[in-house]
C-alpha positions as CSV (number, residue, x, y, z in Angstrom):
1,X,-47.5,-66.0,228.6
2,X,-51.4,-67.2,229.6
3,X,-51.5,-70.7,229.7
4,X,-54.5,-73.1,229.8
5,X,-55.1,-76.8,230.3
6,X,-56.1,-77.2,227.0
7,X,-52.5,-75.3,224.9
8,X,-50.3,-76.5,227.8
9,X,-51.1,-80.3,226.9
10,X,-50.8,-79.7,223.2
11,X,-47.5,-78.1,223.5
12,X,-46.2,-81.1,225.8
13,X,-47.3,-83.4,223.3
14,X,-45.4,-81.4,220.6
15,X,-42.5,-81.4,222.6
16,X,-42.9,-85.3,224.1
17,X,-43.0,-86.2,220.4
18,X,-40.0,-84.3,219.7
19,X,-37.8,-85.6,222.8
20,X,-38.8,-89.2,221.9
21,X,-37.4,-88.4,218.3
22,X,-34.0,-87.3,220.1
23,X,-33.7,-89.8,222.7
24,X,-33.9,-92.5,219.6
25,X,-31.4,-90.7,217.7
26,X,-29.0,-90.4,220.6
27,X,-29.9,-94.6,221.1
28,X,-28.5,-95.2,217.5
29,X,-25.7,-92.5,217.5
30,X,-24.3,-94.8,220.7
31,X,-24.1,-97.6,218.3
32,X,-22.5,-96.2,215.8
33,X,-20.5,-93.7,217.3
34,X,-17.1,-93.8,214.8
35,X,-13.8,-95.0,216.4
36,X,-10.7,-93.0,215.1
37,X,-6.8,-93.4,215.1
38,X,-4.2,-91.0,216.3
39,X,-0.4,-91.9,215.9
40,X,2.4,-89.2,217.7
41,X,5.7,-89.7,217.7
42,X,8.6,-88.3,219.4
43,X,12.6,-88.4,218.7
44,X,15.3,-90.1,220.5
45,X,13.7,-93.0,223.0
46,X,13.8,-92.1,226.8
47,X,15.5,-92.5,229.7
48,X,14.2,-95.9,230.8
49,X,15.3,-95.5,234.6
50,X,12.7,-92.5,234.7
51,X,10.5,-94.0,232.3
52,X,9.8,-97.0,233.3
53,X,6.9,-97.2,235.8
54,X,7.1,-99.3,239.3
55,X,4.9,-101.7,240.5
56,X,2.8,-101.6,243.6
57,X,-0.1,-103.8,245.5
58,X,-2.6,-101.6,243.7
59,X,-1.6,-101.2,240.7
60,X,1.7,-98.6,239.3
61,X,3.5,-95.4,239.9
62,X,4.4,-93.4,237.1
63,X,7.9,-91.8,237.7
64,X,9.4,-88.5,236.4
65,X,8.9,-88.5,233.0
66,X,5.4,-89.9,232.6
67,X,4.6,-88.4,236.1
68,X,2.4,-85.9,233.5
69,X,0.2,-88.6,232.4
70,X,-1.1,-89.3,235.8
71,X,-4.9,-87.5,235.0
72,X,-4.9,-90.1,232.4
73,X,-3.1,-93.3,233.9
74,X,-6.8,-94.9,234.5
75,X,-7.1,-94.5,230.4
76,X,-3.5,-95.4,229.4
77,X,-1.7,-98.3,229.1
78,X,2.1,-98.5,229.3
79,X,3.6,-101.0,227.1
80,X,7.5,-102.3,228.1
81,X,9.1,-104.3,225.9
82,X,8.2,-104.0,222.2
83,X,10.6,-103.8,219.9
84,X,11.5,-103.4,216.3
85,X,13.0,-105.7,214.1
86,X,16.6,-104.5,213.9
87,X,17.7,-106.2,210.0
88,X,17.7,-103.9,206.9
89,X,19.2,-100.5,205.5
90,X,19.6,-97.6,207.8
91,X,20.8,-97.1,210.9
92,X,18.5,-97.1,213.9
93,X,17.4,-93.2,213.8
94,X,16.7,-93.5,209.7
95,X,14.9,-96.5,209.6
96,X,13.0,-96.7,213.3
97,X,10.7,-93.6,212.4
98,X,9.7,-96.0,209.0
99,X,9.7,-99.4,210.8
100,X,7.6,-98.0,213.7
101,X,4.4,-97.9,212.2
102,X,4.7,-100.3,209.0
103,X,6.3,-102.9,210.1
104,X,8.6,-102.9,207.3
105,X,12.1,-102.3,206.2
106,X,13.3,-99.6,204.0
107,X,14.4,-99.9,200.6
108,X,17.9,-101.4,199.9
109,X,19.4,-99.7,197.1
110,X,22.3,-102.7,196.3
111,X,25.2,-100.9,198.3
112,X,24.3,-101.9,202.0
113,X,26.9,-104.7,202.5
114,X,29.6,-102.0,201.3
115,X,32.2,-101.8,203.9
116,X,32.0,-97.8,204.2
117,X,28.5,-98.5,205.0
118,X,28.9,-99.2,208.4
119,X,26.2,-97.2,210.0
120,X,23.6,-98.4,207.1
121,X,23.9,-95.5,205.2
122,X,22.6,-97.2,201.4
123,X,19.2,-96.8,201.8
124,X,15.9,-96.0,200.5
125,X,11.9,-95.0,201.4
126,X,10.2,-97.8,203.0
127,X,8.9,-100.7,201.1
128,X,5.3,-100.7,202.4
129,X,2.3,-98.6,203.7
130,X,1.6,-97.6,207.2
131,X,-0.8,-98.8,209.8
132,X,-3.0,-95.6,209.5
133,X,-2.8,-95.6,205.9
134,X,-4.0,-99.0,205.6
135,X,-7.3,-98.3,208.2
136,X,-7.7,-94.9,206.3
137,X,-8.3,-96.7,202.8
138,X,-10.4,-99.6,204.5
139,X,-12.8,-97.2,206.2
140,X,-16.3,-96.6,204.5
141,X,-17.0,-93.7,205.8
142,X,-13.6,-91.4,206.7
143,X,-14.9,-88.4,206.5
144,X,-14.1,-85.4,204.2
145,X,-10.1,-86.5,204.6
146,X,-9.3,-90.1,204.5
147,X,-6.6,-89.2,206.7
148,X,-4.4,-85.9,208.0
149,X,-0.6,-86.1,209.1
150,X,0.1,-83.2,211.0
151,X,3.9,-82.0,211.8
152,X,6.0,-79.9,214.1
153,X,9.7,-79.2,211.6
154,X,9.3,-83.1,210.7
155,X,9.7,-83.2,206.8
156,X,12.4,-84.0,205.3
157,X,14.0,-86.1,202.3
158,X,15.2,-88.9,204.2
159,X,13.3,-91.9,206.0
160,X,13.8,-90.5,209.4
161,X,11.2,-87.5,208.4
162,X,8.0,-89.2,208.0
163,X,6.4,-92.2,210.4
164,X,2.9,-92.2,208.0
165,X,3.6,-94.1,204.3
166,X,0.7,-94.3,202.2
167,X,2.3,-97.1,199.7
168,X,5.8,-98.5,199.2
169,X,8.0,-95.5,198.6
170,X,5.6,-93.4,198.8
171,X,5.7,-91.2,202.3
172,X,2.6,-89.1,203.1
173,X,4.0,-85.4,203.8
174,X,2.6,-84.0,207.1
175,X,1.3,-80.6,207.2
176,X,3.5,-78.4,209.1
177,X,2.8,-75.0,209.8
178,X,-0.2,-74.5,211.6
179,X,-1.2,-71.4,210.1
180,X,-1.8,-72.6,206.7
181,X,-3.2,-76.2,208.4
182,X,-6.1,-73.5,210.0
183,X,-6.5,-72.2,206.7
184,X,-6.9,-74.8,204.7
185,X,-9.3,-77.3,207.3
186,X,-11.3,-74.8,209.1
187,X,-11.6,-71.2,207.4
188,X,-14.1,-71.7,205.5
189,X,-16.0,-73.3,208.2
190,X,-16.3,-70.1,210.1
191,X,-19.4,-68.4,209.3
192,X,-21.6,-72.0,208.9
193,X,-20.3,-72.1,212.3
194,X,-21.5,-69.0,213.6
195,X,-24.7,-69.4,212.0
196,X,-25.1,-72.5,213.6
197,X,-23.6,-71.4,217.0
198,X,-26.9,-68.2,216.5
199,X,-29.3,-71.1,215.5
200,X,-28.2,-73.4,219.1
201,X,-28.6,-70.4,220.9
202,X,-32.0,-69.4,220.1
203,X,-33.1,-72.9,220.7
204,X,-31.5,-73.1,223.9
205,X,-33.1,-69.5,225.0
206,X,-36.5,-71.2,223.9
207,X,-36.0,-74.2,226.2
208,X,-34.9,-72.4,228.7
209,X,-38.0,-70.1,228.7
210,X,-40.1,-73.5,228.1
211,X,-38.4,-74.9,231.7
212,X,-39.4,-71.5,232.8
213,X,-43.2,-71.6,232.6
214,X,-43.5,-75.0,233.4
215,X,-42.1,-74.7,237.0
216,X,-44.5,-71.5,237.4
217,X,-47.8,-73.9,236.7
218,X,-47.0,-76.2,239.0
219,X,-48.0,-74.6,242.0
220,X,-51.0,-73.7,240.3
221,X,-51.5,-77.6,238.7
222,X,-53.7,-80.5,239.7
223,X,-52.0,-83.8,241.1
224,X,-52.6,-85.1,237.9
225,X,-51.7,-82.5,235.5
226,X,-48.7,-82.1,238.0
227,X,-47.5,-85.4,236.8
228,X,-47.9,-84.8,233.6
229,X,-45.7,-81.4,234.0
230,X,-42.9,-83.5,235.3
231,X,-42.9,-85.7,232.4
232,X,-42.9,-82.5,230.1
233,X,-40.0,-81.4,232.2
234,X,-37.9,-84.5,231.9
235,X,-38.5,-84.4,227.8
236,X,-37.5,-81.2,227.7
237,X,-34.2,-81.6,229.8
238,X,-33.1,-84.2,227.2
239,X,-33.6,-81.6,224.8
240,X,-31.6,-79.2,226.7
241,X,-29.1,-81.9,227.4
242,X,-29.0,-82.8,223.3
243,X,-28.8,-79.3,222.3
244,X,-25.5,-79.3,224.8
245,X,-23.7,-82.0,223.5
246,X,-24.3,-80.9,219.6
247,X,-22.7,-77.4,220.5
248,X,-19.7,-78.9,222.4
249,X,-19.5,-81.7,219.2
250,X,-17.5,-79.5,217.1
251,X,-15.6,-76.4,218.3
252,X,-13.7,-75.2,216.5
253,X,-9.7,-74.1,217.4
254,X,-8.6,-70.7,217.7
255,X,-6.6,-69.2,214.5
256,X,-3.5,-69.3,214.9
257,X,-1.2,-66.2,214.4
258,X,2.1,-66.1,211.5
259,X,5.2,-67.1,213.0
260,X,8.1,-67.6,211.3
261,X,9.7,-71.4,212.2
262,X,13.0,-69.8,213.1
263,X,11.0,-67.5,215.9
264,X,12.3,-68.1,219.8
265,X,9.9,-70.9,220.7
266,X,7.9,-71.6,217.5
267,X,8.6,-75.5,217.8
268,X,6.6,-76.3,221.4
269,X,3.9,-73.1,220.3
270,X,3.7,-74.8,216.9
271,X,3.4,-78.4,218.9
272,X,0.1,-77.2,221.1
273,X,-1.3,-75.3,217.9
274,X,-1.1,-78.8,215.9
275,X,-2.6,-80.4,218.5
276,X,-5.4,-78.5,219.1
277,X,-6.1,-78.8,214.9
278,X,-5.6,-82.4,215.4
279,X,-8.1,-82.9,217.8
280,X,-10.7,-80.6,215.8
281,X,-10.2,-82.0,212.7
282,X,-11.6,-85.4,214.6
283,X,-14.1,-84.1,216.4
284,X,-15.6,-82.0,213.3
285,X,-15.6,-85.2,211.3
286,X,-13.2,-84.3,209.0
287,X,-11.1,-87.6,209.3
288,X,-11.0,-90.3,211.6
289,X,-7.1,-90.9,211.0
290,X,-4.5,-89.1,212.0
291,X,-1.2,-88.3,213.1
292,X,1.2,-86.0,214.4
293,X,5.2,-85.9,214.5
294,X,7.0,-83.9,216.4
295,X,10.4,-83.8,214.5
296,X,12.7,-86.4,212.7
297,X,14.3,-89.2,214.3
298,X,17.9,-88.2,214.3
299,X,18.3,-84.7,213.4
300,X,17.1,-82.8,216.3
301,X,20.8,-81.5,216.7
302,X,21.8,-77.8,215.8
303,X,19.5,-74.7,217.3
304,X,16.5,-76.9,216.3
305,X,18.3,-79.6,218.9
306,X,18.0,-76.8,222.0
307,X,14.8,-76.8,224.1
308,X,15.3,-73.0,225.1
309,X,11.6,-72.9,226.4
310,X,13.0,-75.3,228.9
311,X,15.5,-73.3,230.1
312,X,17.8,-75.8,228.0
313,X,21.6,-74.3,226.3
314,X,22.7,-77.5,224.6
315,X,21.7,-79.7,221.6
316,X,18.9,-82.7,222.3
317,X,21.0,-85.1,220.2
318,X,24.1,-84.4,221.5
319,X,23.1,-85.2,224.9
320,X,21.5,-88.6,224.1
321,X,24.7,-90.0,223.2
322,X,26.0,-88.7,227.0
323,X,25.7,-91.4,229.9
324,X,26.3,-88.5,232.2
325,X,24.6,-87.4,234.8
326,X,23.7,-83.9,233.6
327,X,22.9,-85.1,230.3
328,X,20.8,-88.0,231.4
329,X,18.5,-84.8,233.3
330,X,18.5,-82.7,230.5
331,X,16.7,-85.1,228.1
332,X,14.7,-86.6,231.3
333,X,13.2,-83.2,231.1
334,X,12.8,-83.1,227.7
335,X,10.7,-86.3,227.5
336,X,8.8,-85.1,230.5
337,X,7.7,-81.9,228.7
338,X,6.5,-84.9,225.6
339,X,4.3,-86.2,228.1
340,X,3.3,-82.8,229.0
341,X,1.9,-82.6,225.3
342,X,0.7,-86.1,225.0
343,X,-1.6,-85.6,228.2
344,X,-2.6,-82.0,226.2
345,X,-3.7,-83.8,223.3
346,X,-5.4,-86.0,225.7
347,X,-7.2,-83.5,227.4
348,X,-8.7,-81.8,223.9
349,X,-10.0,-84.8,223.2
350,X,-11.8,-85.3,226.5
351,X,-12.9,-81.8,225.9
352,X,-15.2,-83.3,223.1
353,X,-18.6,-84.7,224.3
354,X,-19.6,-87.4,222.3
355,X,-22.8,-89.5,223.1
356,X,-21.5,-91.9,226.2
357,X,-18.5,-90.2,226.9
358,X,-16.2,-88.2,225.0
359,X,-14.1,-88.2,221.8
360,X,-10.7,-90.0,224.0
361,X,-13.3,-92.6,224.9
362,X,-13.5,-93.8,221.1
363,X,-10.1,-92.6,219.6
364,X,-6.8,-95.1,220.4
365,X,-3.9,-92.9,220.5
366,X,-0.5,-94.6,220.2
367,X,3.0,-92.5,221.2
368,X,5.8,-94.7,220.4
369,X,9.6,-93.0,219.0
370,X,11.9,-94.5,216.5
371,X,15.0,-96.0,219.0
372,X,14.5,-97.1,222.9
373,X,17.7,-95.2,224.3
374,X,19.9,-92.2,222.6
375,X,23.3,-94.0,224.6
376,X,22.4,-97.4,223.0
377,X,20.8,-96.9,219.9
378,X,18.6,-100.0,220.3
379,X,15.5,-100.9,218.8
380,X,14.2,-103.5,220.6
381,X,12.7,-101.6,223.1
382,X,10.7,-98.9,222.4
383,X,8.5,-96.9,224.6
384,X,4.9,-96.8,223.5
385,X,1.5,-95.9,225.4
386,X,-1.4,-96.1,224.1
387,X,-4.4,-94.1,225.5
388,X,-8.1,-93.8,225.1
389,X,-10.7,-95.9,223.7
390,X,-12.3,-97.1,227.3
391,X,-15.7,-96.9,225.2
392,X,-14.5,-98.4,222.8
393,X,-12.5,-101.7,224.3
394,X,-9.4,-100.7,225.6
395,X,-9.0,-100.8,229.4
396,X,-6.8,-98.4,231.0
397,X,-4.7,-98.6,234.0
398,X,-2.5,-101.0,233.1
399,X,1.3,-101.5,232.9
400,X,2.5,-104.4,231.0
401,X,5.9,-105.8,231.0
402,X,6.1,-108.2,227.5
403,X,9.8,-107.9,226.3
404,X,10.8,-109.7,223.1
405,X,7.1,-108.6,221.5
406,X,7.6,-107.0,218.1
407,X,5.7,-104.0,217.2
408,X,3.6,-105.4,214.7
409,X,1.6,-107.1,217.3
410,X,0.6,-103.7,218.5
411,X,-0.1,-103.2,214.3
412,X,-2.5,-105.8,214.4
413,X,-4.6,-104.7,217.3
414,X,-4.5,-100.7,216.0
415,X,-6.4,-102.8,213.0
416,X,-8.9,-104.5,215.6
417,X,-9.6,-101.4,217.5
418,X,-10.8,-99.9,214.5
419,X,-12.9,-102.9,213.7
420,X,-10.5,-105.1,210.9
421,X,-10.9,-108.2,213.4
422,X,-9.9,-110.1,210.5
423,X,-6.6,-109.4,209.9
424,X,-3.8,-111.4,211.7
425,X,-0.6,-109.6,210.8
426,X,0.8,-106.3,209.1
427,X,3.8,-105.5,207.2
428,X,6.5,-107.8,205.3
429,X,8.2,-108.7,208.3
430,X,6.0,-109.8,210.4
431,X,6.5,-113.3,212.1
432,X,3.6,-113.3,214.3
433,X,-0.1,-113.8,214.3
434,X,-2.8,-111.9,215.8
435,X,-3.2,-108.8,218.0
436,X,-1.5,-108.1,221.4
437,X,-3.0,-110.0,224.7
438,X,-5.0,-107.8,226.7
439,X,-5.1,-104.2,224.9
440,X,-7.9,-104.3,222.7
441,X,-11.2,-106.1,224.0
């Protein structure tokens, strides 16, 4: 390319002009950046013992089963000691994947004070929406989905099935094979993807070629045209640096192959593969609420109860109700490999750049189960961590010990991340007020 004084200074203009533009749109995307909502759930409690993390001078040690969250400890906070109100229909595993998230008890059909009832078995759906639902219908802009409930062999026709309600009796089914999810969010998205992928390439070649020719001319430049080289050079980095970021914005996930649910394995392939939709389906702005279950409370018994890919032989369920030794391990291993997935789903949001940070920075993520303990079968203490959101108000690195807190005080400040300072409490039985102390800023 020949270059004079005279085209080099109108093409830095061109492009000063046009990096000014971008900086000011990156300035107002920072301010309006959208904060999302994930809810995941997993069956059965934990084993507190290896759980539950341990204090030191500095700060905490996260022990066996969370030991997997540890690349994410400075963004997470562990919460010990919220429960559940423990009144109403159904016993603990029915109703605690219901209660969890609405705050509310399930339906009482007239026969729960019947004597062959011991174990709550007269019930119904639950008698009010969920937390998500209720951000999901208050959000002006949601995106193309007001919300997406994602599933790993979760649905079912009884309470236990679903954690996300969107009105009194009314549970929203998740979508569970990840197959037809691909198919029906992001297949048709394909080729205006490619095109657009081709379009960000040839820009990128351009700038690159731009960056090229301007570090040629400055051997060859004046001290003051030299100066005014390094100003091109900065605008057009921030070009290159925008053109980065909108590329990364939205990739989409691999397509997933057919597998048949009963296939060796299909539960923890299907688990990643929902994930990895999940995390698209925020970044591409399809919704900003979502949620994903990774089977019912309860029934996790049967061959859909063994975790082969763990090397495992007997049922899940079984071995919660076992104090033993060996069966205290075998589900210890099992809620290790959950925060195995928990820190994946982490990760592919942190894989998203999004203006400041990335799409973890502005998305709360809460993991909570429907009981605290499979040998107990109490509710009021559940383990929940919530991660993400350090751009957004939530400081991680924190363990905090708060027992006889309900969960709806964790309700409340899901509603304040999101930006419904307003409200003070959530779901019928709520007897509190406000959010929780020191999770959302």
């Amino acid at each position: 390319m020949s270059w004079t004084r005279r085209n080099f200074l109108g093409g830095a203009a061109g492009s000063l002009v046009l990096g000014g533009a971008l900086r000011t749109r990156r300035a107002e995307a920072q301010n309006i950046i959208p904060r999302r909502l994930v809810l995941f759930f997993t069956p059965h409690g934990t084993v507190w013992d290896r759980w539950r993390p341990t204090r030191t001078q500095t700060g905490f040690t996260l022990p066996y089963i969370l030991e997997p969250l540890v690349p994410y400890q400075s963004r997470s906070v562990i919460l010990d000691g919220i429960g559940m109100p423990g009144d109403g229909p159904g016993a603990p595993h029915t109703r605690g994947p219901a209660v969890l998230f609405t705050g509310s008890p399930l339906a009482d059909d007239g026969t729960f004070s019947r004597p062959d009832c011991s174990g709550g078995c007269s019930f119904g759906w639950n008698t009010y929406h969920s937390v998500d639902q209720e951000v999901a219908r208050s959000l002006s802009d949601p995106g193309a989905y007001r919300s997406l409930e994602f599933g790993v062999r979760s649905g079912g026709g009884f309470p236990g099935s679903h954690i996300s309600y969107q009105a009194p009796g009314q549970p929203a089914p998740a979508k569970q094979d990840p197959y037809v999810v691909f198919q029906q969010l992001f297949a048709g998205r394909l080729e205006s993807e490619a095109r657009r992928a081709r379009t960000l390439t040839r820009r990128r070649d351009a700038m690159a070629a731009v960056q090229a020719d301007l570090a040629a001319l400055r051997p060859k430049a004046s001290t003051f045209d030299r100066q005014r080289l390094e100003a091109h050079a900065q605008s057009i980095s921030e070009i290159q640096r925008a053109l980065e970021l909108e590329a990364a914005t939205c990739a989409l996930p691999g397509a997933p192959e057919q597998r048949q649910p009963s296939s060796d394995g299909y539960r923890a392939w299907a688990f990643d593969r929902q994930i990895d939709m999940l995390a698209a389906s925020l970044a591409c702005g399809l919704t900003r609420v979502a949620s994903l279950q990774f089977r019912p409370g309860e029934n996790d018994g049967g061959v859909e109860g063994i975790y082969s890919w763990l090397g495992q032989t007997s049922e899940h369920h079984l071995a919660t109700h076992d104090s033993g030794t060996d069966a205290q391990a075998q589900i210890a291993a099992i809620y290790r490999w959950y925060t195995d997935r928990f820190a994946y789903l982490l990760g592919k949001l942190d894989s998203y750049a999004e203006a400041d940070g990335t799409l973890l920075d502005h998305t709360m993520v809460v993991w909570g189960s429907e009981i605290g303990e499979g040998t107990t079968h109490r509710i009021d203490r559940i383990p929940f961590v919530v991660a993400g959101g350090s751009r957004a108000g939530i400081t991680g690195g924190k363990y905090l010990e708060i027992p006889g807190t309900m969960n709806h005080r964790l309700l409340v400040s899901m509603l304040h991340f999101m930006g419904f300072r307003d409200r003070m409490s959530f779901g019928t039985l709520d007897q509190g007020m406000g959010p929780l102390p020191g999770l959302v800023a």
